[in-house]
N, C-alpha and C positions, 0 to 999 in steps of 0.2 A: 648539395647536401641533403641528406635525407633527414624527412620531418624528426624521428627522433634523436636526430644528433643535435636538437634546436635548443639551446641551453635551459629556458623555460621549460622545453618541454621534457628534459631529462629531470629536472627541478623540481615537475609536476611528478615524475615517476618516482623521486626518491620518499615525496611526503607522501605519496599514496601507499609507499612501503610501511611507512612509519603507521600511518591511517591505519591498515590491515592488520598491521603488528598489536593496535592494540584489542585484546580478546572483547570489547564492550556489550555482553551480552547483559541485556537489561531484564533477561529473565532470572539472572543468578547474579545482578549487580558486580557483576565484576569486569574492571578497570574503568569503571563508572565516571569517575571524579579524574582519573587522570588521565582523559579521552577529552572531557570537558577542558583542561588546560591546555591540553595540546591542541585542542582547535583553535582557543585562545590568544594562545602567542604564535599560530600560522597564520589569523586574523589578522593580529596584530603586525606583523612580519610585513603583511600585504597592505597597512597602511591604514587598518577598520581601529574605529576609536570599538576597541571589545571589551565587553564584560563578562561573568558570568551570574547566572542568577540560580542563587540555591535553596530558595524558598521550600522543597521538596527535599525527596532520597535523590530523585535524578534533575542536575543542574540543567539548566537550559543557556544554551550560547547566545548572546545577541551583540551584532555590530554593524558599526555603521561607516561609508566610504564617505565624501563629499568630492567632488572634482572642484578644481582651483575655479573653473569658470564655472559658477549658480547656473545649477540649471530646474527646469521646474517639473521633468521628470522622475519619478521613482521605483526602481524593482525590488522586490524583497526576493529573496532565496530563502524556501526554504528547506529545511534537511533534517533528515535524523543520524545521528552516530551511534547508537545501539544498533545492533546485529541477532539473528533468532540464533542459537548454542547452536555449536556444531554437530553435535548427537548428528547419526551415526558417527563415530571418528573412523570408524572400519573400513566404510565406502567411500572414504577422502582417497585421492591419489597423493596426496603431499599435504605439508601441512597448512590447517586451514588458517592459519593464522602470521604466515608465512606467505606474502606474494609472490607468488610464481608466475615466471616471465619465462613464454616459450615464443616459439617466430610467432605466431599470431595471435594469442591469448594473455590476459591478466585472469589470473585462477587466486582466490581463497574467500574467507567467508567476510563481506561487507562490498567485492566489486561491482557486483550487477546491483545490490539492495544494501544502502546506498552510496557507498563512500566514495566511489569513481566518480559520481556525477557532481559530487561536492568540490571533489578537486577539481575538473573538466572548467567548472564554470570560473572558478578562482583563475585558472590558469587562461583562458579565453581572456578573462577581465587586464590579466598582467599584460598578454598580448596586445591588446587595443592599447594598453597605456604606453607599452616601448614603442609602439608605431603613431599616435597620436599626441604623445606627451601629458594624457591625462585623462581620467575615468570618463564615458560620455555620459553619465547621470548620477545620481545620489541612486548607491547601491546598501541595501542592509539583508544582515542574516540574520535568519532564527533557525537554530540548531539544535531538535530537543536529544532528549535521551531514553523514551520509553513509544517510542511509535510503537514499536513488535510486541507491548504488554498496554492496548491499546490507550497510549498517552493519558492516561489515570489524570496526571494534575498539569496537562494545560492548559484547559480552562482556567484553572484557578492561578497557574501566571497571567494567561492573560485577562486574568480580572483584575492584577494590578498591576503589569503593563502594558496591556495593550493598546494603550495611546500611542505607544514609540513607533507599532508596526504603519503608519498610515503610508501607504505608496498607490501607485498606479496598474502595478503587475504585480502577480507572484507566481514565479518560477518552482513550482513545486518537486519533491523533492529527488524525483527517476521520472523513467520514460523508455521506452526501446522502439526497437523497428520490430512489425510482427510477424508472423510468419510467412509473408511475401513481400519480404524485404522492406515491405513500405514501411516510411519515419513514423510515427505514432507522436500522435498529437492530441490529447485530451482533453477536456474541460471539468472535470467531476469526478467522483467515484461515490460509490453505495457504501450507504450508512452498515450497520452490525448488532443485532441482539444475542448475546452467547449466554447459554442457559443450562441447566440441567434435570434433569428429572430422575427419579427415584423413588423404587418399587420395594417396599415388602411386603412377603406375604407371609410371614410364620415367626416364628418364637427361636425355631431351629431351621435347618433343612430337613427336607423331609424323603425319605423313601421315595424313589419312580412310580412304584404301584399305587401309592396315593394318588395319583396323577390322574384316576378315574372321578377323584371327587373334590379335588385341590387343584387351582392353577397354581402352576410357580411365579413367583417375582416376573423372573423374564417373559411369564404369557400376559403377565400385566400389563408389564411395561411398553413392550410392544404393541399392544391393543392400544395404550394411550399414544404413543407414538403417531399409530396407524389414524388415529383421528385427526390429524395435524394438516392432513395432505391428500389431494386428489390426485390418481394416477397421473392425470396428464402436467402435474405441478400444483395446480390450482392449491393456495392455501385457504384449510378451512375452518380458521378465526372466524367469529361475526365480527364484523367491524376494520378486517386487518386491512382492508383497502379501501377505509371510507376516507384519509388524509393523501392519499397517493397524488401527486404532484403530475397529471400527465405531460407527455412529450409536447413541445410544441411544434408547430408544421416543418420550422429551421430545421429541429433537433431530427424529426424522424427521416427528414430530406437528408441530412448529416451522414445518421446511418445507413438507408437505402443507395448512397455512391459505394459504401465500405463492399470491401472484397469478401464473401461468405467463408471463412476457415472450413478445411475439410476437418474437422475434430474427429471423425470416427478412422481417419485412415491415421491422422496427427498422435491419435492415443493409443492406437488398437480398442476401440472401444468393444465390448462383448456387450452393452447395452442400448436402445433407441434412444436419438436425441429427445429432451422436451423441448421440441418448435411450435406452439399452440402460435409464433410471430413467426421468427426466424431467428438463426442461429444470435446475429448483432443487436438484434430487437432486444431479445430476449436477458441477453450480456449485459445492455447500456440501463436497460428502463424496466426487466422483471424483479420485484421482489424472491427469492429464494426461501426454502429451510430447507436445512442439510443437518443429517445423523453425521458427527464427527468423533463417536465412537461409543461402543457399548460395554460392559464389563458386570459379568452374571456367568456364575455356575462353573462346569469344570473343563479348564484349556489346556491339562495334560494332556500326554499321550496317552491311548486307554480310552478306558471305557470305566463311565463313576455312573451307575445308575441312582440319581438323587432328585428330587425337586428343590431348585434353589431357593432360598428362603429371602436373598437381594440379588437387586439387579438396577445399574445406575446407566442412565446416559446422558453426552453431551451434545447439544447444539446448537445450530445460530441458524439464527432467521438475518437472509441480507436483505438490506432496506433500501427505499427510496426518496428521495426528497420528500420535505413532511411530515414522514414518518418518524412519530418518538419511540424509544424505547421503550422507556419506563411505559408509557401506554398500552405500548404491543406485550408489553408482560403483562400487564393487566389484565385486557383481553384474554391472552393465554391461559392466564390461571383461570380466568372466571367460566370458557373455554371447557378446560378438562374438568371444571365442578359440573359443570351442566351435562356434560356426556355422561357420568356415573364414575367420575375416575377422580375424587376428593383425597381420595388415601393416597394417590401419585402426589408425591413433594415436587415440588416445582420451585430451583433457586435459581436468582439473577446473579452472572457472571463477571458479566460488562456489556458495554452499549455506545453506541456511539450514531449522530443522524448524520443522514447523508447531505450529498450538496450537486448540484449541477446547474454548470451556465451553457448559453448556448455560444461559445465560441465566436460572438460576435461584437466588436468595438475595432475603434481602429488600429486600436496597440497589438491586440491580436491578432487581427487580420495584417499587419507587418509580417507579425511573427511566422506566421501560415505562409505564404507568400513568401517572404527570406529562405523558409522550408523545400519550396517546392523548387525556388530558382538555385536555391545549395545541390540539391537531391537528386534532382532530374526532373520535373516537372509533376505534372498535375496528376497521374498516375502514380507518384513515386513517393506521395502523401498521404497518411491517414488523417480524419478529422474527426475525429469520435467527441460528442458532450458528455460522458461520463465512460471510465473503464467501470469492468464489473466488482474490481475489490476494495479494499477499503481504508480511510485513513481519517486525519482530523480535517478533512478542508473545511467543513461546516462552520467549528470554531473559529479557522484562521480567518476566514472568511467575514464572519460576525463582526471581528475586530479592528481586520484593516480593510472592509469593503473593497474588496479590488478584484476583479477577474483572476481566474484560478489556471494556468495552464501548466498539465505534467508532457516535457520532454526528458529525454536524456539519453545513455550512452548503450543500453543493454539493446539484447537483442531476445529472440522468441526461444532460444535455448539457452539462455544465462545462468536456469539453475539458479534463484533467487532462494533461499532459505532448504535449500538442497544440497546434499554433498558436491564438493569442488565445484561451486558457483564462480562463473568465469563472465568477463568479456572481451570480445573480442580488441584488439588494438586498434584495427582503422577506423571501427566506431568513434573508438575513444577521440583519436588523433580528427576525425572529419566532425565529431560533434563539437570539439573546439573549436574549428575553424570556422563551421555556421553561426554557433554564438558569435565569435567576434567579428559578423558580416551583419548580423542581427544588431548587435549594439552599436556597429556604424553606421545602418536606417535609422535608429532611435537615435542617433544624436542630429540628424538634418533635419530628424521632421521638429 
């Protein structure tokens, strides 16, 4: 019988229909509230004493398993059920909100980020239980609803529940194999400061010819921009890297096994990399700031000979352990006063700090190992202490002090917040099957 004729596993494939079906973009609160029910009574279905907690716009899921026999281990899962808008709709091949099932692919918007991985592990869980006759630990979910509009009020859930989260692991919330096939295994990801800045320089716009004795907005802004950042990346904040958390001897040994990605043949890159380390150095443990877009003067077609009179941009500085936000804006503004650029407005966005462990305990070190003997061995494993993007583990972390590890079912072309975001099926179908070999180590030891 082949694995998908496995009645769970067809089971797993209908709620994951259901999953996708619902549109839960948290950037336009829509199917918000009834994404949160419907995880609710799948929870519930699966045997989790669930609640929902709607102290906020976006509910948060939490549930809890216990197995008949006490046991004194605990894994939290956690996940989000928001999805970023499907924008473009153009470049979709089918629709995004519609799972599409071809020989080898699960395609719409939530299966690589995150909704596969949410089912994968439910469905793993169900598995161990028809073959064992009962859960091998005290399992809980937290399941928010605004990861993608960087979780705004989970702090402020869990400043009044966070007692509930207390476990041993958290299963966070994706994960893929990267681009040489190897399983991806994390420990962390970089914190986020997103900002803006914004230039005027006139009453009006003004004439080009003026342009002998007037800058525009846009030469403003630019200039202040241009103060941000050394060719080679270097950020030049006073202070921006006095809290910087360095690598510890583990973490940088972690990285130095990792396989170097070719990114310039992976992207067609037309630009040099910044390696002042190396490509995974630079991923796991560099702070960043990135222009994520500018908007000044005239982007008809044509020709508008003008000086513009505004000009706005966005960007985010990524972070590392340590590093506050709210401080590194501080800096910032204090920053662009002291170069001669007062009149640039500088507003805060969002923010969020970063988190990294080094991948080492012995629940972990299971999980590593369960990895390598699923996969194909010790080559056939990534170990990385922190990916380079970004999410709440800092918070989750605070609350229920436990080791942080993201796996799961994507792969290095899933297409994550991109049109027709897919993944693959054997993923799916083998990342099951390791969980529930993982959770039958974890109930011997």
């Amino acid at each position: 019988m082949s694995k998908l004729d496995d009645p769970l596993i067809q089971e797993s494939i209908e709620e994951l229909k259901q999953y996708i079906a619902l549109p839960s973009v948290s950037a336009k609160h829509q199917s918000i509230n009834e994404t949160a029910e419907f995880l609710k009574k799948l929870l519930t279905d699966f045997g989790a004493d669930a609640t929902i907690w709607n102290d906020y716009k976006h509910p948060v899921v939490f549930a809890e398993a216990k197995p008949e026999k006490p046991s004194k281990t605990t894994i939290l899962i956690y996940n989000h059920y928001d999805v970023q808008p499907e924008e473009p709709i153009e470049l979709w091949n089918s629709d995004p909100f519609e799972l599409k099932i071809t020989d080898d692919k699960f395609i719409g918007r939530g299966a690589s980020d995150c909704k596969s991985d949410l089912i994968s592990r439910i469905t793993a869980l169900k598995i161990y239980r028809q073959k064992h006759g009962d859960l091998p630990c005290n399992i809980k979910f937290l399941v928010e609803g605004e990861e993608e509009v960087a979780s705004e009020h989970l702090v402020d859930y869990l400043k009044k529940y966070g007692d509930k989260l207390a476990n041993d692991l958290i299963i966070w919330e994706s994960g893929s194999k990267n681009e040489h096939e190897q399983f991806s295994i994390t420990g962390g990801n970089k914190g986020i400061l997103c900002f803006e800045l914004s230039a005027l320089s006139a009453d009006i716009d003004l004439h080009s010819s003026l342009a002998a004795v007037v800058d525009s907005a846009t030469w403003r802004l630019t200039k202040a921009i241009d103060a941000l950042r050394d060719t080679d990346g270097t950020i030049k904040v006073p202070g921006f890297y006095d809290d910087v958390v360095e690598p510890s001897e583990r973490e940088k040994e972690l990285v130095a096994k990792t396989i170097e990605p070719d990114l310039t043949k992976k992207w067609g890159l037309k630009v040099p990399l910044l390696k002042n380390e190396s490509v995974n150095y630079n991923l796991t443990f560099k702070p960043t700031v990135n222009i994520e877009g500018i908007i000044s003067g005239w982007e008809g077609e044509g020709v508008k000979t003008f000086t513009p009179k505004a000009a706005v941009a966005k960007l985010e500085f990524r972070l590392v352990p340590n590093q506050d936000p709210k401080d590194i804006f501080d800096k910032l503004t204090k920053h662009l006063e002291s170069q001669g650029f007062s009149d640039v407005s500088v507003k805060y966005l969002l923010g969020e700090r970063g988190y990294r462990w080094d991948l080492d305990s012995p629940i972990v070190n299971t999980l590593i190992q369960t990895a390598k003997d699923f996969y194909g061995g010790e080559d056939a494993v990534e170990a990385l202490p922190s990916s380079p993007g970004t999410g709440p583990m800092y918070v989750v972390n605070k609350y229920a002090q436990a080791p942080i590890v993201s796996i799961g079912v994507s792969y290095a072309k899933g297409g994550a917040h991109a049109p027709n975001e897919n993944i693959r099926i054997k993923d799916y179908l083998d990342f099951i099957d390791f969980f529930d070999e993982f959770l039958a180590k974890i109930n011997k030891e």
